[in-house]
C-alpha positions as MATLAB code, in Angstrom:
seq = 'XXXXXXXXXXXXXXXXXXXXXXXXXXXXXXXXXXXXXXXXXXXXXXXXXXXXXXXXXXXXXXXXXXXXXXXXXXXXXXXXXXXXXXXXXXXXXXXXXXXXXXXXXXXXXXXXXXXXXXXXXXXXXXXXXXXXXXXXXXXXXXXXXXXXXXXXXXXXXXXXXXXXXXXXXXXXXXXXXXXXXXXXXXXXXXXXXXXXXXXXXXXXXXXXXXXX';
ca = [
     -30.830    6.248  -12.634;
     -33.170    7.903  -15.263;
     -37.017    7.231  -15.292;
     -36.490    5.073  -18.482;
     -33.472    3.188  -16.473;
     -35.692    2.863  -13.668;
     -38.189    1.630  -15.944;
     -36.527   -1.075  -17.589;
     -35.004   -2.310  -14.101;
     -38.527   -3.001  -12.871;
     -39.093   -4.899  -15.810;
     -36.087   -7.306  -15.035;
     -36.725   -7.307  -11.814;
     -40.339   -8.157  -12.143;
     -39.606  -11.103  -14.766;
     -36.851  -12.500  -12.353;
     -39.268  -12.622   -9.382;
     -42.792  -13.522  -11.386;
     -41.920  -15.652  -14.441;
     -45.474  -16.828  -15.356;
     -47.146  -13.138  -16.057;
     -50.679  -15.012  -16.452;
     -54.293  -12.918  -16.482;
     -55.860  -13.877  -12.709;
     -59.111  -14.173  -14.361;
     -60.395  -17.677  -15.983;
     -61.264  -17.995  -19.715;
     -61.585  -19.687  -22.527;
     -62.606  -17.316  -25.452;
     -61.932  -13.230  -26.391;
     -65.400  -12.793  -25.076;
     -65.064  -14.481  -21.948;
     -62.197  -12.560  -20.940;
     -64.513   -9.453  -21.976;
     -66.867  -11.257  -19.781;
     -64.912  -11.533  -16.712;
     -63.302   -7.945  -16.566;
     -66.166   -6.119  -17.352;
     -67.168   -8.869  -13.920;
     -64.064   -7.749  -11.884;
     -64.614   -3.958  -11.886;
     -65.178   -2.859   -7.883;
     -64.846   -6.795   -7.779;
     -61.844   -9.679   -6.835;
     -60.758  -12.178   -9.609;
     -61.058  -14.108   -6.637;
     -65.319  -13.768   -6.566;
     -65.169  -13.176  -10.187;
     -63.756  -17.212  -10.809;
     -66.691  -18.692   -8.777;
     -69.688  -16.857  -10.859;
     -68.221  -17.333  -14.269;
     -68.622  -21.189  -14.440;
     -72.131  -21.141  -14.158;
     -72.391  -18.076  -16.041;
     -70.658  -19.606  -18.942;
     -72.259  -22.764  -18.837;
     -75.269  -20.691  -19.553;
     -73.933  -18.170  -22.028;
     -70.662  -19.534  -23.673;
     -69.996  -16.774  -26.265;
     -71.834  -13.763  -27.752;
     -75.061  -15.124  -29.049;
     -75.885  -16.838  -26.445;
     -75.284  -14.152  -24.197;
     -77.395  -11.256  -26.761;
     -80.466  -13.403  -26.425;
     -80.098  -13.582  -22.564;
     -82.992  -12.089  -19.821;
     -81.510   -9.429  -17.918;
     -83.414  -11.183  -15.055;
     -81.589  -14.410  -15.457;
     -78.022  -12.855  -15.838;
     -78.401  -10.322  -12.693;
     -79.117  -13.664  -10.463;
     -76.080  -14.954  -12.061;
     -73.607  -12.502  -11.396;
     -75.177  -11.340   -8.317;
     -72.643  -11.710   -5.687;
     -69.819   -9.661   -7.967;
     -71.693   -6.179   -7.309;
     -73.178   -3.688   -9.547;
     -75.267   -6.464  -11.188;
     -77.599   -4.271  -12.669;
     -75.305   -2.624  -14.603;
     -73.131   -5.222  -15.130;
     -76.228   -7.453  -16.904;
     -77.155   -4.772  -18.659;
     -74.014   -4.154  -20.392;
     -72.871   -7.693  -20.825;
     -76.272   -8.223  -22.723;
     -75.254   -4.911  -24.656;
     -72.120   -5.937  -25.792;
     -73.019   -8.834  -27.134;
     -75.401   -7.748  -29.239;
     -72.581   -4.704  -30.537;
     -70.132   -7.386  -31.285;
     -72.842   -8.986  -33.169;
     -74.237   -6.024  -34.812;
     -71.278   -4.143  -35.206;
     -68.106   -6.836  -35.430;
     -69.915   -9.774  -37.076;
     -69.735  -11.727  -33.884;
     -66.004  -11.115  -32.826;
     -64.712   -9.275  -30.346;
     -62.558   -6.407  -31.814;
     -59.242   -5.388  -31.537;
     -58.410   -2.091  -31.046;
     -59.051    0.324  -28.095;
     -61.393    2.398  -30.237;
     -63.566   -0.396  -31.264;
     -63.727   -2.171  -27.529;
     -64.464    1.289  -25.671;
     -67.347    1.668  -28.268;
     -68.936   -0.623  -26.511;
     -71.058   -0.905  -23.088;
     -69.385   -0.370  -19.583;
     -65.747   -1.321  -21.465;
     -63.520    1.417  -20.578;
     -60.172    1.759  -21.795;
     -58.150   -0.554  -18.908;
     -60.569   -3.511  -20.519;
     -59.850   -2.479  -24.138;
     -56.111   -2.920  -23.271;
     -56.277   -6.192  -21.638;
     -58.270   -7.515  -24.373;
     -55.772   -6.401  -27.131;
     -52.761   -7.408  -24.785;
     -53.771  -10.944  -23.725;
     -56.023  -11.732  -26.491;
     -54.704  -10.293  -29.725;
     -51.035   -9.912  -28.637;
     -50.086   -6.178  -29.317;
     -48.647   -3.950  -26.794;
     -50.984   -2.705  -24.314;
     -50.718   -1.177  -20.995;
     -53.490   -1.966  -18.404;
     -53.707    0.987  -15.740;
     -55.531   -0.589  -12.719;
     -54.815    0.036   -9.499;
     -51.706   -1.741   -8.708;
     -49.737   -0.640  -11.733;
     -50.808    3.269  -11.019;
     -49.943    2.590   -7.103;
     -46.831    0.903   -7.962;
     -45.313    3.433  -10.776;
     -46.297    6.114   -8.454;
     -44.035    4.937   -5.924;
     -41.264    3.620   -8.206;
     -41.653    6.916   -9.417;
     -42.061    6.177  -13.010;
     -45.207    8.749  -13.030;
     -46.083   11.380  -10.807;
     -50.503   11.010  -11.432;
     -53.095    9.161  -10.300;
     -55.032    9.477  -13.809;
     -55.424    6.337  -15.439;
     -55.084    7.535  -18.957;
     -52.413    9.506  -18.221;
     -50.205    6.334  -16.367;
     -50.863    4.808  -19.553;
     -49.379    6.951  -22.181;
     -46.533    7.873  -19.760;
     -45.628    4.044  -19.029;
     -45.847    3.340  -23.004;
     -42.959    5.712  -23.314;
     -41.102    3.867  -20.980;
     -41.742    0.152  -21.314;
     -40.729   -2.059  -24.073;
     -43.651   -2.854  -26.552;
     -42.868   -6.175  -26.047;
     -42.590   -6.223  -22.020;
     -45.791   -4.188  -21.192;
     -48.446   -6.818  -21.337;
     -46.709   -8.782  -18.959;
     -45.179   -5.983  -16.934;
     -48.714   -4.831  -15.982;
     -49.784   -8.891  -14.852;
     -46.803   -8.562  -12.963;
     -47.782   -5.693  -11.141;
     -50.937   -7.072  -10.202;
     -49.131   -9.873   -8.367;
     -46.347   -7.561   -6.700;
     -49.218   -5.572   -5.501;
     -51.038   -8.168   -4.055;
     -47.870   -9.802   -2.572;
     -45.576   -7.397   -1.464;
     -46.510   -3.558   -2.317;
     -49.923   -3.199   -0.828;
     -52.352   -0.151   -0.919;
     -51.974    0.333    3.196;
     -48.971   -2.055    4.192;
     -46.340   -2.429    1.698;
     -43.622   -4.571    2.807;
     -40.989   -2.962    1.389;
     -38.101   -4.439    3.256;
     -39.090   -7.331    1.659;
     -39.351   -5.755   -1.562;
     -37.266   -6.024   -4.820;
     -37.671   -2.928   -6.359;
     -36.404   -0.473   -3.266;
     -33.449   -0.223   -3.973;
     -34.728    2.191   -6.723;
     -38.045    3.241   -5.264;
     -38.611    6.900   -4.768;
     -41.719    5.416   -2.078;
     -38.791    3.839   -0.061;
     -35.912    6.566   -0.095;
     -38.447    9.004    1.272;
     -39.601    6.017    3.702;
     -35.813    6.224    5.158;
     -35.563    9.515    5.275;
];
């Protein structure tokens, strides 16, 4: 079996054994997903569900949020780490997409990592789940997980990401990388994966080396 072979039967695999590829994160608007991952960096969606609901209530969408006290935010988004930054570049964007997109939240990987604290895993999520085109989200799980699948042999999140667009169909990717969050947390974890349990060994290069 080939890398693209390999590739495609994590895909079906995947699908078969995590149907509903959702986002973990709660949302209701473009920015609010922008919101809640810029939240969930060094974070859980876990911690990041119980401060947006307050958050939100207070600033719903970009102009609220551009006219907000850093002060106010910070004590709102306290518990998710980081809040300095975070506050100061949730106020920031806001007033870019204001600014600079006439109040919506852009498409495209150039225009989202132009602006504060968005890197490029955000920019993809955005234009994956939001805006439907083919993205690939390189956070943890998916690099751990291709790693030992063996799809890419690097830890670098850019790179992961232009290697697995090679391999995964345009159409699959967005919801291969949700469904790599969920193996991750489920089965192949950072310290104990359980891969007897698992559905990809039987073509994981982490599990033939396991066995010798």
């Amino acid at each position: 079996m080939d890398t693209k072979q390999k590739a495609l039967a994590a895909v079906a695999a995947l699908k078969e054994l995590y149907p509903d590829a959702l986002c973990s994160l709660d949302f209701e608007s473009p920015f609010q997903l922008l919101v809640a991952t810029r939240l969930s960096a060094q974070c859980t969606d876990a911690r990041v569900n119980l401060v947006t609901p307050a958050l939100f209530a207070k600033y719903p969408d970009a102009p609220a949020m551009a006219e907000a006290e850093i002060e106010d935010v910070e004590d709102l988004i306290r518990s998710c780490g980081f809040y300095h930054h975070k506050a100061r570049d949730l106020i920031g964007t806001a007033q870019k997409i204001l600014s600079d997109f006439g109040g919506e939240v852009p498409d495209t990987i150039e225009a989202l990592t132009s602006l504060p604290g968005v890197g490029r895993k955000t920019a993809n999520l955005i234009v994956g789940d939001v805006y439907k085109k083919p993205a690939v989200v390189a956070d943890t799980h998916l690099i751990r997980i291709s790693n030992r699948l063996g799809l890419v042999s690097t830890k670098d999140p850019f790179k992961v990401e232009l290697q697995l667009k090679e391999l995964l169909p345009p159409e699959e990717s967005n919801n291969y990388c949700h469904r790599n969050v969920l193996h991750g947390r489920a089965v192949c974890d950072a310290r104990k994966p359980r891969c007897e349990e698992c559905t990809l060994r039987t073509f994981c290069t982490y599990y033939e080396q396991l066995k010798g």
